[in-house]
C-alpha positions in Angstrom: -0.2 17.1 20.7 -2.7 14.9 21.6 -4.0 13.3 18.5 -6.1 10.2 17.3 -5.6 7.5 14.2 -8.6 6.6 12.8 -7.5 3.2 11.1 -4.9 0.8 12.0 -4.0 -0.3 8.7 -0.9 0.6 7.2 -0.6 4.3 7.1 -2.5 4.5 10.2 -0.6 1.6 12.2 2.3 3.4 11.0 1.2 7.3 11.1 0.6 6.6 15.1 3.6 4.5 16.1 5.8 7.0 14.1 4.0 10.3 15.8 3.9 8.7 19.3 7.8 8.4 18.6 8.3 11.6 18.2 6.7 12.5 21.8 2.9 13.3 20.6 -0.1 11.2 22.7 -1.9 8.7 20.5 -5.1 6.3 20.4 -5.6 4.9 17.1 -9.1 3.9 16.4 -10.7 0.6 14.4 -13.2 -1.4 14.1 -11.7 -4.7 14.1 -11.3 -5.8 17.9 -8.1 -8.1 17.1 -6.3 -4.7 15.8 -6.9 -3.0 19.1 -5.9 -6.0 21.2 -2.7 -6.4 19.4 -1.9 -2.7 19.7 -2.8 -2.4 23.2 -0.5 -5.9 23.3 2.1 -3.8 22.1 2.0 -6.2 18.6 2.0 -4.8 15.3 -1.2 -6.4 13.3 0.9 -6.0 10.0 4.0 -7.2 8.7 6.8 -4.3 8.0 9.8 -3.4 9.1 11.0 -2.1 11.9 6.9 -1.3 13.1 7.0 -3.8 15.8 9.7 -2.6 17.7 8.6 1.0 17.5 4.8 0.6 18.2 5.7 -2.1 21.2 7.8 1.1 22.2 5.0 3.7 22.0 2.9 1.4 23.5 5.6 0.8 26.5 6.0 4.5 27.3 2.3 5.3 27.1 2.2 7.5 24.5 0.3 4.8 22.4 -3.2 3.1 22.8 -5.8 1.6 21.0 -9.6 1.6 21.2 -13.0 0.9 19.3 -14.3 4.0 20.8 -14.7 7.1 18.5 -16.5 9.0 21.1 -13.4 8.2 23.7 -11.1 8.4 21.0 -12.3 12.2 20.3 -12.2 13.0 23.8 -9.0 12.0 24.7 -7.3 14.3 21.0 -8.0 17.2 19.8 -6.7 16.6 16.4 -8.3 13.4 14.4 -5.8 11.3 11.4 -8.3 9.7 9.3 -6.7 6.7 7.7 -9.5 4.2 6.6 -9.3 2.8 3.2 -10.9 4.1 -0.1 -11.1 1.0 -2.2 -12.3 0.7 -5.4 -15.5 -0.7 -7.0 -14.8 -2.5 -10.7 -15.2 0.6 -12.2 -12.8 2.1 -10.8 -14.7 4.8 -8.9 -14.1 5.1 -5.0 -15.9 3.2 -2.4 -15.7 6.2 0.4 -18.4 4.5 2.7 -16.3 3.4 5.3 -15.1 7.1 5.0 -18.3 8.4 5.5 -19.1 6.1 8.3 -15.8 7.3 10.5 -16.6 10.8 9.7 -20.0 10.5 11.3 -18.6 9.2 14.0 -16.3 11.5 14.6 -19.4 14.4 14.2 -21.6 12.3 16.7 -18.8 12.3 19.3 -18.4 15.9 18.9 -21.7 17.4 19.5 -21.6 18.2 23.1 -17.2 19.4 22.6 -16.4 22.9 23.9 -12.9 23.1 22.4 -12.2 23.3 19.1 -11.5 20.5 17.0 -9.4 19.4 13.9 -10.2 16.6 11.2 -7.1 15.3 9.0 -7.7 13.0 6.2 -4.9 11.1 5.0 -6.6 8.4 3.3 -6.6 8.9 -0.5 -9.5 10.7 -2.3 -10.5 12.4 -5.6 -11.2 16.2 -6.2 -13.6 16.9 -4.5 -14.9 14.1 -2.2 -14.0 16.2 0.8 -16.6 18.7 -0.3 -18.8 16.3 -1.8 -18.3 13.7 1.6 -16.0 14.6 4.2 -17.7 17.6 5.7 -21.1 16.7 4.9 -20.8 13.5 6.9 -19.1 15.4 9.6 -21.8 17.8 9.8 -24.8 15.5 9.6 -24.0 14.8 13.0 -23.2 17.8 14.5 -25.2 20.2 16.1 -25.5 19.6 19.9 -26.3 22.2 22.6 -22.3 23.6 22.1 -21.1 23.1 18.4 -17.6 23.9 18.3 -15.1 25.1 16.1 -14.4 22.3 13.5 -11.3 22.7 11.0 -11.1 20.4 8.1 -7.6 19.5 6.0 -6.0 16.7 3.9 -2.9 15.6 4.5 -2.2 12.4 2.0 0.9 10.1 2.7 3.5 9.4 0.6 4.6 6.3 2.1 6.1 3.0 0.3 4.9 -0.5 1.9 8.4 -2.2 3.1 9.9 1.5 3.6 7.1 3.3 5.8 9.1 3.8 8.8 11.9 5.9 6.7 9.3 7.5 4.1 7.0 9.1 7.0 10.8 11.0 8.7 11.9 11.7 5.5 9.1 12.0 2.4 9.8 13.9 -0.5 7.8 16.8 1.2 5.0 17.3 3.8 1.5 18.0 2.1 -1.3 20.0 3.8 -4.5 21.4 2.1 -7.0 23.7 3.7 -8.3 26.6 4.0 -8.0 27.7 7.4 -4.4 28.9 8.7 -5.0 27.9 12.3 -5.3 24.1 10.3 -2.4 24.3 8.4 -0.1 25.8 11.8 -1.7 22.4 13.7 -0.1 20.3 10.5 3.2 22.1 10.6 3.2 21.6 14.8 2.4 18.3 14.4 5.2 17.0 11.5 7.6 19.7 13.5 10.3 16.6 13.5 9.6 15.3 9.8 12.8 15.8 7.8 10.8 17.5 4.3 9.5 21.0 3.1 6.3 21.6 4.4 4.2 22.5 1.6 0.5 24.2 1.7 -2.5 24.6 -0.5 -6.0 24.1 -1.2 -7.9 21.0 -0.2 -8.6 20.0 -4.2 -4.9 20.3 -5.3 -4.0 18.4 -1.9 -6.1 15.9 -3.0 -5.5 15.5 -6.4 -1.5 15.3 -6.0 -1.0 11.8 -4.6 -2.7 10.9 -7.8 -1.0 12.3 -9.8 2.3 11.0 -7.9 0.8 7.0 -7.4 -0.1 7.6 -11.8 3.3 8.6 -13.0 4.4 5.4 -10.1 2.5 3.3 -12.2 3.6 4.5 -15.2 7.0 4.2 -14.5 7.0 0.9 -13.6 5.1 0.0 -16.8 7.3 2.0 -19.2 10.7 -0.2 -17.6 9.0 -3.3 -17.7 8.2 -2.5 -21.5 11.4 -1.5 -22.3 12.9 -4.9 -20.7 10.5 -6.6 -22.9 12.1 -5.4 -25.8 15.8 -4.8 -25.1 14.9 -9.2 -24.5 13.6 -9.6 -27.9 16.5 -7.6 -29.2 19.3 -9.6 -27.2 20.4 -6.4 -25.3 20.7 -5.8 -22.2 17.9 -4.2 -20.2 19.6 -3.1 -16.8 22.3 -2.0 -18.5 20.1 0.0 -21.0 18.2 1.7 -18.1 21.6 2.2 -16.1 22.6 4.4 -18.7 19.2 6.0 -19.2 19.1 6.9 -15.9 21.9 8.8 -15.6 20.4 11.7 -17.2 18.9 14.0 -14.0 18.2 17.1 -16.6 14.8 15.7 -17.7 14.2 14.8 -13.6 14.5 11.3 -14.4 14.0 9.5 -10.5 15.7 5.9 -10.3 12.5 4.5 -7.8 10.7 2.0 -9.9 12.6 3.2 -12.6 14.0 -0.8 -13.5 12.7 -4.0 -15.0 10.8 -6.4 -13.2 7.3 -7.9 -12.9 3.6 -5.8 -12.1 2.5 -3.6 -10.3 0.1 -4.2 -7.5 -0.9 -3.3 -3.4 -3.4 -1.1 -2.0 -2.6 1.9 -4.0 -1.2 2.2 -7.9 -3.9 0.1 -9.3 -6.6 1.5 -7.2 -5.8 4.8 -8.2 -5.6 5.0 -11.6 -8.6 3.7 -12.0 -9.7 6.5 -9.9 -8.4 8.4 -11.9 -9.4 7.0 -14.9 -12.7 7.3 -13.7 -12.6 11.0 -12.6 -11.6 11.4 -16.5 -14.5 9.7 -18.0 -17.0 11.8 -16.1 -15.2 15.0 -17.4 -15.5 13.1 -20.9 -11.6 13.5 -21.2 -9.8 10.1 -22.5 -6.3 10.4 -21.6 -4.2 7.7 -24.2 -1.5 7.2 -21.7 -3.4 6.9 -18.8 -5.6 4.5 -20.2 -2.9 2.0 -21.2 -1.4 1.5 -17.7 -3.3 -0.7 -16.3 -3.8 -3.4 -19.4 0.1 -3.0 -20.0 0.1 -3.8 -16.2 -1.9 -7.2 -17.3 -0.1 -7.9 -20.5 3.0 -8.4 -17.9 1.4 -11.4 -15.8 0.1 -13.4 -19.2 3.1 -13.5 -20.4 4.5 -14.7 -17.6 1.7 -17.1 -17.2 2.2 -18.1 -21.0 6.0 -18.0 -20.3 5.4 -20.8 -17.2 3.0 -23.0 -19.6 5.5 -22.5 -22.5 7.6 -25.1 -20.7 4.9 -27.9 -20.7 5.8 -28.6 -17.3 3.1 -28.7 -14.7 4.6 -29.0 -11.0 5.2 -24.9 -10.5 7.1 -23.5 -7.3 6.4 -19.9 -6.8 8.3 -17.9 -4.4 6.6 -14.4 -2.9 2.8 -14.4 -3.2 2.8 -10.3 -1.4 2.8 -7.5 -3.8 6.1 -6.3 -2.5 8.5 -8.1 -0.8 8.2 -7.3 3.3 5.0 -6.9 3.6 1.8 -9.2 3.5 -0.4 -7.3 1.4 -2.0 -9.6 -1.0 -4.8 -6.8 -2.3 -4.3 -6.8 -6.0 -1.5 -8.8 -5.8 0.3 -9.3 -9.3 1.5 -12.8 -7.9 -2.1 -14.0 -6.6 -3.1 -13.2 -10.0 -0.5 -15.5 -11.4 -1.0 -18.1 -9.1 -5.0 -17.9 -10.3 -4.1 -18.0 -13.8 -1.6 -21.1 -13.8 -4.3 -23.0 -11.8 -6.9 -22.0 -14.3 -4.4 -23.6 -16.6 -4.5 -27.0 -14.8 -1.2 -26.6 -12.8 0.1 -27.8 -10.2 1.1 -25.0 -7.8 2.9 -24.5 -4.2 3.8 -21.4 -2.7 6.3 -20.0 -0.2 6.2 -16.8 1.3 7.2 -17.0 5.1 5.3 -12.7 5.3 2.1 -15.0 4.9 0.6 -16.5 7.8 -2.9 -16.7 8.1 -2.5 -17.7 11.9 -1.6 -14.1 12.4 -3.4 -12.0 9.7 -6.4 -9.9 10.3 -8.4 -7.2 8.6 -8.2 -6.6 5.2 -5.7 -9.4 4.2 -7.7 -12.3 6.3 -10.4 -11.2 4.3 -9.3 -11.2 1.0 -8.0 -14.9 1.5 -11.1 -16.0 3.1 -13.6 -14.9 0.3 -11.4 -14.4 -2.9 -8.7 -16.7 -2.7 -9.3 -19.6 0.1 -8.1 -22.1 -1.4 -4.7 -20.7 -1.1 -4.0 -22.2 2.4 -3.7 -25.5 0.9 -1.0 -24.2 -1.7 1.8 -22.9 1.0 4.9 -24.4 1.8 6.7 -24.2 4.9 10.3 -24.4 3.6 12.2 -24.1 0.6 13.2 -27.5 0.4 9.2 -28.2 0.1 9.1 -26.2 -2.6 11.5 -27.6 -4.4 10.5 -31.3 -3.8 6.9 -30.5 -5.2 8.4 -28.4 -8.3 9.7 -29.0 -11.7 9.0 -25.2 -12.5 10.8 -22.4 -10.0 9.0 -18.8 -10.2 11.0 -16.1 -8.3 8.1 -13.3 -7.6 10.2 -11.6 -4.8 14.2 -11.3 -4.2 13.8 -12.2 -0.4 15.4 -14.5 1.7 12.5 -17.4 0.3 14.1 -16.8 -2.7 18.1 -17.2 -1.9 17.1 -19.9 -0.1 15.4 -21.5 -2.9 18.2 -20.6 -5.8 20.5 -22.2 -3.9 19.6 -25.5 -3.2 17.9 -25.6 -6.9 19.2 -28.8 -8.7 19.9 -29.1 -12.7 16.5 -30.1 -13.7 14.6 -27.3 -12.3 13.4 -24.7 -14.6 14.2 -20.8 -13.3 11.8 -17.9 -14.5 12.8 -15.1 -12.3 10.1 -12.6 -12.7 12.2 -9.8 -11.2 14.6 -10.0 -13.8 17.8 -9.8 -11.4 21.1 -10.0 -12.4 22.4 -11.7 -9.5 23.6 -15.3 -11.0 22.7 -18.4 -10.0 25.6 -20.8 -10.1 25.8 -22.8 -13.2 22.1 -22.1 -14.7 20.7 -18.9 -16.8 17.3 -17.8 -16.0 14.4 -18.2 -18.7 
């Protein structure tokens, strides 16, 4: 199929290296010159696994290119992936203008189209927004001399930063919603090679599934991390508690997430629940449960901030500043929020985290260093042995290689909190 990627973000960047693997033609579209040129370079813009090697390889056997175009975008697919962001303003309701601004786009460079033509969203969105944004920002541009046949679906991703490569083959299904068959056959030809049931249904049930999925994600994660909290207050064993717990499949109890370790963060979890959270005030329904994610989310980093103070040392080393390990996503990073709060404190902190580079970061992540967090050039380390020469206090965010290489050349008088609560020892010390 010929298709286009409107985004080269995550989910797009990988949506069209993994769909030019599998044979299709691809242009992915954006806005941001240095993504194109690094595509078209055969360079991933982004750091994750395995995407380099496979997007160098679309782009080597020409079944992968990049433009700022829509209109030649458009004319060279005839099935659009929309994969811009939706972030989220501070009270938690969308921001779907750069949404809206691709959709028009893609109307404008449709108005003079003969063939038929298919719009995909894949980026995440309440109930309802393709109704209430999608099509009508389509359509304000339509209406040439030949409008043509214009089919509209969502297909959200269910892909995990540091594992996108395996989740897109093999995701715990293939989603589709619309109305139209001929859409949904276009969706079912185009993920003919994805290893997952391919499920159909209305756009608003499409739509309102992957927040449903990225809530009870966040919950998860929250409910372990509370449980570790306690089983540590009671002297018992956390890991081994949960090991058991999980054993039980009758109540379809999943092992992701499922153990105890620091916050949540990224792109998605926080971003939508408060989306959700905000869809449920406007329908004057206050869901308990819901509502007590994301401050249990927060209660994790102060006490880990109040943890790091509790030692009255100053000098702090913290290892991982991503979300996630193998990535370089720092948006609504639990770590950047920790790093805020120690300096806030009057600490002294370095960081090392070899996924970030601002030399090589652009989009989203440049961004958010340059205007939330700029100082944080200043506060990186090149080396594990830096890090330890500066600090008194050692903060494991990630288990990476940083952080092996920083546990083992630790010396006696360095203090350990390991916020993801391994279990793999460290010679001759015991964690705080």
């Amino acid at each position: 199929m010929r298709v286009s990627v409107f985004g080269l973000g995550y989910v797009g960047c990988v949506t069209a290296s993994c769909l030019a693997r599998e044979g299709h033609d691809v242009v992915g579209v954006d806005t941001n010159p240095d993504k194109v040129q690094m595509v078209n370079a055969g360079t991933s813009p982004l750091v994750e696994p395995g995407l380099g090697e496979l997007l160098a390889a679309g782009v080597r056997h020409r079944r992968l290119r990049a433009t700022g175009s829509a209109p030649q975008a458009v004319a060279a697919s005839d099935l659009a992936l929309v994969c811009v962001g939706t972030p989220s303003r501070p009270n938690g309701q969308l921001d779907v203008s750069g949404l809206e601004r691709v959709m028009a786009d893609i109307g404008g460079a449709l108005r003079d189209r003969h063939d038929p033509f298919q719009v995909v969203i894949r980026s995440t969105m309440l109930p309802g927004t393709t109704d209430a944004v999608v099509v009508p920002a389509l359509t304000s541009r339509l209406g040439g001399a030949r409008t043509p046949v214009v089919r509209v679906a969502v297909n959200p991703e269910f892909m995990r930063e540091g594992s996108s490569l395996h989740d897109f083959s093999r995701p715990p299904f293939t989603l589709a919603g619309a109305t139209d068959a001929e859409a949904i056959a276009a969706l079912r030809t185009l993920y003919a090679g994805v290893e997952a049931p391919f499920i159909s249904t209305d756009i608003g049930t499409a739509e309102m599934v992957k927040y449903v999925s990225n809530a009870f994600l966040a919950l998860k994660i929250c409910f372990a991390n509370e449980v570790g909290d306690v089983c540590e207050a009671l002297g018992v064993d956390a890991q081994e508690v949960m090991r058991i717990f999980l054993m039980d499949r009758r109540l379809s109890v999943s092992e992701a997430y499922l153990r105890p370790g620091f916050a949540f963060g990224g792109s998605c979890l926080p971003k939508d629940v408060r989306g959700l959270l905000y869809a449920a005030r406007n329908a004057d329904v206050v869901p308990a449960v819901l509502s007590a994610i994301l401050p249990s989310n927060e209660s994790q980093i102060r006490r880990r901030v109040e943890e790091v103070l509790a030692t009255r040392k100053r000098r702090v080393g913290v290892v991982g500043l991503s979300f996630k390990p193998g990535t370089d996503d720092l948006r609504e990073s639990p770590l950047v929020a920790l790093v805020e709060a120690l300096l806030g404190k009057g600490c002294d902190v370095r960081i090392l985290d070899h996924n970030i580079s601002l030399a090589r970061l652009v989009g989203a992540n440049r961004r958010y260093i340059e205007e939330e967090i700029p100082h944080v050039s200043s506060l990186m380390c090149e080396s594990a042995d830096e890090l330890l020469a500066h600090a008194e206090i050692i903060v494991v965010g990630h288990r990476s290689e940083d952080a092996d290489a920083v546990l083992a050349a630790m010396e006696p008088h360095h203090v350990l909190i390991d916020l993801t609560r391994s279990r793999v020892p460290v010679p001759g010390r015991a964690a705080v």
